[in-house]
N, C-alpha and C positions, 0 to 999 in steps of 0.2 A: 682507550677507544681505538688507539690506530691500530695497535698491537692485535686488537681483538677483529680488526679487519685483516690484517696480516696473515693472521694463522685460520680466517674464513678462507680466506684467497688460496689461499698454500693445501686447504682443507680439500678446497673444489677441484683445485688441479689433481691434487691424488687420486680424486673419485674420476675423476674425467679418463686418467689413463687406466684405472681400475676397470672402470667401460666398458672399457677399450678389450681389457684385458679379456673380460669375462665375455666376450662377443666371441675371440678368436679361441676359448675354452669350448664356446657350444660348437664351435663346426669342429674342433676337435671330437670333442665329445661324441659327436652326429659319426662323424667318419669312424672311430674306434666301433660303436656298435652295429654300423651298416656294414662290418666284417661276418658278424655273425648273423643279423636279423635283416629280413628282406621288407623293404617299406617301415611302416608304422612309424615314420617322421614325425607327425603330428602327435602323436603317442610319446615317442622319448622328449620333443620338447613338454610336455606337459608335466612330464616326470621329473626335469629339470625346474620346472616350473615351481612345483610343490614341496623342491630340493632346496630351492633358496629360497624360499618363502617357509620354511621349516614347517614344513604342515606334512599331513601322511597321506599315502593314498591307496585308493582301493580299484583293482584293476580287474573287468568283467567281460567275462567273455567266453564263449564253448568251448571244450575240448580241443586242445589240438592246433589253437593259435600261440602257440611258441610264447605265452604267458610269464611263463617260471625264466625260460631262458632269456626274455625281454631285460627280467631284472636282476638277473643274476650276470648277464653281459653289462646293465648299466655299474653294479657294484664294482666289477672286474675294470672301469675304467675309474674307478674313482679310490685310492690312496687311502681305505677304510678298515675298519673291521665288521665282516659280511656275515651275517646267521642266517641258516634255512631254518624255520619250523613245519613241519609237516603235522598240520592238524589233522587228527582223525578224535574219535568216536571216544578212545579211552586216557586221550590226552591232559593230564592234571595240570593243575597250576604251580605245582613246582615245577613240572617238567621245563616249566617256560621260564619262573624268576629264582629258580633256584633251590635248593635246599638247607638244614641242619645237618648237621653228620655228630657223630658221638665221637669225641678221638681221645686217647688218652696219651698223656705226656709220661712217653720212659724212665725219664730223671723223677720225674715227682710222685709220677702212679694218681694223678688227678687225671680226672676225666671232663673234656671241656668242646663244648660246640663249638665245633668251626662253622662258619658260611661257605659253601660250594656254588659262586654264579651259575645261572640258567642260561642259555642263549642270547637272553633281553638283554642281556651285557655284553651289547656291542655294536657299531652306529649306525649300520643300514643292515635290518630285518626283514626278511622274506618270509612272512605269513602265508602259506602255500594253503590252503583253499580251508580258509578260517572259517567258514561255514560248516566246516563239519565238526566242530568239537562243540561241546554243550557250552552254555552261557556263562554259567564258573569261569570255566578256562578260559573263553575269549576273554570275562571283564580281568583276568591275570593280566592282561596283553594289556588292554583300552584303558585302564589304571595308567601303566605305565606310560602311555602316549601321553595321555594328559597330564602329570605330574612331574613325568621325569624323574620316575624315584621308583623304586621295590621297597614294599612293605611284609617283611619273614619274620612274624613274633613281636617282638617288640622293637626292634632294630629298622632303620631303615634306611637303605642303600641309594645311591646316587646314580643318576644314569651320565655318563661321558657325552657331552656332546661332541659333534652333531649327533643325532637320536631321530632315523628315518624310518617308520614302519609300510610297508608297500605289503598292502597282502590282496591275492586274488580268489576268486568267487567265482564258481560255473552258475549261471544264470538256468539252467535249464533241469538239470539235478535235484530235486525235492525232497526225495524219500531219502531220509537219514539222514537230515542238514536242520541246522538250526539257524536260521535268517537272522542277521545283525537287525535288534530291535533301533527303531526312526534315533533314539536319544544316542545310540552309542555309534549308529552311522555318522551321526554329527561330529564325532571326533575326527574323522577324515573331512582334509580340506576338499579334496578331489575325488570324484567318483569316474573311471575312466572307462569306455567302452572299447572293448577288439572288435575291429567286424572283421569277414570274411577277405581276406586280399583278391587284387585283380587278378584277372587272367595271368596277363604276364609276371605278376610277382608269383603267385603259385606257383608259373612254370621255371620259374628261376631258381624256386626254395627245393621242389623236386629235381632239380639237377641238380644244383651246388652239394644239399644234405646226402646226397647218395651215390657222394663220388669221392669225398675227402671227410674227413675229420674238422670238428669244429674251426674256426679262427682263431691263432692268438689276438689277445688284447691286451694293449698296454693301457698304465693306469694315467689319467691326465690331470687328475685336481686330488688334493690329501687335506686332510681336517683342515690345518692351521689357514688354508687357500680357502675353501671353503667355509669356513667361521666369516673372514673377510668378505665374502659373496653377499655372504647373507646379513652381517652388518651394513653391504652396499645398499640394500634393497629396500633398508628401513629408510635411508638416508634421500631414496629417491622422491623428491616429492611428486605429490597427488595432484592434480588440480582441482578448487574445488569442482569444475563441472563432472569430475570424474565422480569424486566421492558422493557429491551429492546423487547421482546416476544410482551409484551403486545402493544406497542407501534406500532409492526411492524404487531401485528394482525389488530387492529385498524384503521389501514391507507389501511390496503388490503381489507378493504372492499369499500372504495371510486375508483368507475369506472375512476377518471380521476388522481389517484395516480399512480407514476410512477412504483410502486411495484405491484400494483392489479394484480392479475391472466388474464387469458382471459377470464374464466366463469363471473367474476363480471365486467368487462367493457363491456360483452355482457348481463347481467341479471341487472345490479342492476343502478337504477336511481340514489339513491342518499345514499352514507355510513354513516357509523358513523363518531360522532366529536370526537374531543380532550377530552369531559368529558368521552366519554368511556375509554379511555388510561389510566385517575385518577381511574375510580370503579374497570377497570379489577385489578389494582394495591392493591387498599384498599379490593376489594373481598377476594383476593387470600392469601393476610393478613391476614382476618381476618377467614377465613377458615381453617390456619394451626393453630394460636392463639387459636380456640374452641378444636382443639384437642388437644390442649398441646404442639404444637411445633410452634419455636422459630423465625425458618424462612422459609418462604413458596418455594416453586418447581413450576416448568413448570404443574406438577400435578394439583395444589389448580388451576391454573391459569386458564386449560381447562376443568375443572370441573364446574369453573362459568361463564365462555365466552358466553356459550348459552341465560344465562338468560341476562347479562349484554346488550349484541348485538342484538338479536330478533326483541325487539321495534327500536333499530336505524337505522335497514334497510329494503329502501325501493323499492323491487323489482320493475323490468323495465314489459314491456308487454310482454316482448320473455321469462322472467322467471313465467309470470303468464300463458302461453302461455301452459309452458311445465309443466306447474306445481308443480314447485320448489316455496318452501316455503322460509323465512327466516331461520330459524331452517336447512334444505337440504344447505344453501348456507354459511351458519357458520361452519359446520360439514365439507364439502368439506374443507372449510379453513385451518380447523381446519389439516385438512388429509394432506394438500400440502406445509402446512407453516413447517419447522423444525425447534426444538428449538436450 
């Protein structure tokens, strides 16, 4: 018994300077990619967010909010192996997990399939505007996020962790897109929005991009660092006011739960599942963990509910009617639920 206090003890202080560690990782972090991208703070912690909390995310937003390079400057600081995919139109699903080849061996004159990896083999993904390829190819993709494996024939491959998918979506684009149907959006833990920058961040991005050449970035965290983050984040505990919160946000959004308000049995067709219950949990985690604290509040929780929930629900006709958004019917939630 004492022994097994010993090595509690010795366990805590590890985690304690681990904390520690990973506090002074995110303003690394922060500073490495505020060399290239102007603003959008709240945006790279969230990505951080969905980074140790090993969930994917999906980042929305028009044309021309520096999207691609948001996440291809966060790869650039982190010690990985980085893929772009560029979905379009005639995009296969080998193109994504890979191939057969027919090769024949010199010495013997046998002919024997090799495997050729796809892109999917390799730990942070850049899904570059996954909307446009037909539904084939993306479930190629959204397979692998949930498994962690390639399935080519009968063989089936392993993904190397960490295994982070970030793919972005033009919100305003129609013609020629095929819209991530509600079940496979649920594979993403985070649905994230770009808006428009301030004044003065626009007038910053147009001087700085049109006078020099991008930033260097150096890298700040590498797998084996990383594996450790995100075994921190399991390790932090919850309170239950937390989980219970989350649990009971969760379920008020489903119209035919006995908790729902009247606004969402009158507006919303269908809520979120049980997986949102897990992210709002591991979010709000892994939220208080980036800033150095130990255990999260009803605060970290409502701070990430927006993005967690967004994609889960799916307004009725009377809330498109009045024009209440997803976002208008979380926030309500957010206002009437008490913790």
């Amino acid at each position: 018994m004492a022994g097994s206090a010993a090595r509690g003890t010795a366990n805590a202080g590890g985690d304690v300077e681990l904390l520690q560690e990973l506090a002074e990782a995110r303003r690394d972090l922060e500073q490495q990619v505020a060399r290239r991208i102007i603003g959008q703070k709240e945006i790279v912690e969230k990505l951080l967010i969905a980074l140790l909390a090993g969930g994917h995310a999906l980042v929305v937003g028009v044309p021309g909010l520096a999207k691609t390079t948001l996440i291809s400057t966060l790869a650039d600081t982190l010690r990985l192996r980085f893929s772009r995919i560029q979905f379009t139109p005639d995009l296969m699903p080998s193109d994504i997990t890979g191939t057969e080849v027919l090769e024949e061996d010199t010495e013997t004159g046998q002919r024997v399939f090799r495997f050729v990896p796809g892109p999917v083999f390799a730990n942070v993904i850049l899904a570059d505007e996954i909307n446009r390829t037909p539904p084939k190819t993306q479930a190629a993709l959204l397979q692998a996020m949930q498994e962690l494996s390639v399935t080519v024939g009968t063989d089936t491959f392993a993904l190397e962790p960490p295994f982070f998918v970030l793919a972005t979506q033009n919100p305003i684009e129609h013609e020629g897109t095929y819209p991530l149907p509600e079940a496979q959006l649920d594979r993403f833990m985070l649905e994230l929005r770009i808006t428009y920058p301030t004044y003065d961040e626009e007038r910053e991005v147009a001087s700085i991009t049109t006078s020099a050449g991008p930033a260097q970035v150096e890298p700040v965290i590498d797998g084996e660092r990383l594996r450790e983050f995100q075994s921190l984040i399991r390790r932090v505990p919850a309170p239950p006011t937390v989980v219970d919160y989350a649990v009971r946000l969760a379920r008020s959004t489903r119209p035919d739960d006995a908790g729902a308000p009247d606004f969402i049995r009158e507006m919303v067709a269908w809520g979120a599942g049980p997986r949102a219950s897990q992210y709002l949990v591991l979010g709000c985690k892994a939220r208080a963990a980036l800033h150095g604290r130990p255990v999260p509040d009803l605060d970290d929780l409502r701070a990430i509910a927006p993005d967690v929930l967004r994609h889960r629900i799916v307004p009725g006709f009377e809330a498109e009617a009045a024009g209440r958004t997803p976002d208008d019917l979380v926030a309500a939630l957010l206002s009437s639920l008490k913790g």
